[in-house]
N, C-alpha and C positions, 0 to 999 in steps of 0.2 A: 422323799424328804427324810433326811439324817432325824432320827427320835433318839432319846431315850427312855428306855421302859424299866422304872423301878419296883422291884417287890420286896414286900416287907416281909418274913414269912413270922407268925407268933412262937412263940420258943413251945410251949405245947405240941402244937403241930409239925414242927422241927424234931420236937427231938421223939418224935413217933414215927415220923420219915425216917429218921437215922438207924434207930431202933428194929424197924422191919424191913432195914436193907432198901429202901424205897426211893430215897433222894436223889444216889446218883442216875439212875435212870429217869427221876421228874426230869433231872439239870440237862442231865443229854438231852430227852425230848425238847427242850425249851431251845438250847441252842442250836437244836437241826431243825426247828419251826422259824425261828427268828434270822438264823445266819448271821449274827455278828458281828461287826468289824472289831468291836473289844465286846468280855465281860470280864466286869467285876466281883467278889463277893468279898462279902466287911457286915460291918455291922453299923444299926442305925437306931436310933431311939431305945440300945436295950435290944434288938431284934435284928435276928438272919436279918441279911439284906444282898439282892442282887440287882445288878444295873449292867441293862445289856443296851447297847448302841448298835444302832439298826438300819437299815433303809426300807421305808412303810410310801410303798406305791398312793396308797388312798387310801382315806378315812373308812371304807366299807371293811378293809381288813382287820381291824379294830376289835370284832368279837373272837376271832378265830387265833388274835396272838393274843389277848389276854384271859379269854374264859378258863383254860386250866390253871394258870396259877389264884384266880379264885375259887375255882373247885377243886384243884389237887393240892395247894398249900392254903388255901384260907388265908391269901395272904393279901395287907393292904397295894395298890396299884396305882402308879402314875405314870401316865407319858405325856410327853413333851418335845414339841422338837428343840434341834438342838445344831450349833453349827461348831465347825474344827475353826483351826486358826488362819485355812485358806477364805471358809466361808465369811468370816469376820471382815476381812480385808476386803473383798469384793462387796461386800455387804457395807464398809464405809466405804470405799470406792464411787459408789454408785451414790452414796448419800449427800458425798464431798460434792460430784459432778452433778446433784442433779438431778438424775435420771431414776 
């Protein structure tokens, strides 16, 4: 199932990541655990913010994509899934018919 996985990272913890050289290699490990199809970085509330779009096999993988961005960024976390504009279409499709 297409997710998305947002972290918040607090500017403290940011800019001590930056600071001791640390970040870009969280961001790598994050993007070669998760694999991608986009990510984002911007900002949210005041705060780092990344949102990576994902394909998450099952709910058990759950601890193992988000436990280091609470322990290496301290950062707030949500996921959710999430559908493209093919998924939308099939998803009324199916609502229109019915089925």
């Amino acid at each position: 199932m297409r997710m998305v996985l947002t972290a918040r990272i607090p500017t403290e913890v940011g800019n001590e990541l930056i600071n001791s050289g640390a970040l870009p290699k969280i961001m790598e490990t994050a993007i070669a655990a998760l694999q991608p199809e986009a990510a984002y970085f911007t900002l949210d509330g005041g705060d780092r913010a990344c949102f990576y779009y994902f394909d998450m096999q099952q709910s058990s993988q759950m601890p193992a994509l988000v436990e280091s961005f609470f322990m290496d960024w301290h950062a707030k976390v949500s996921l959710q899934p999430v559908m493209n504009a093919d998924d939308l279409r099939r998803g009324l499709g199916e609502l229109m018919s019915g089925t």
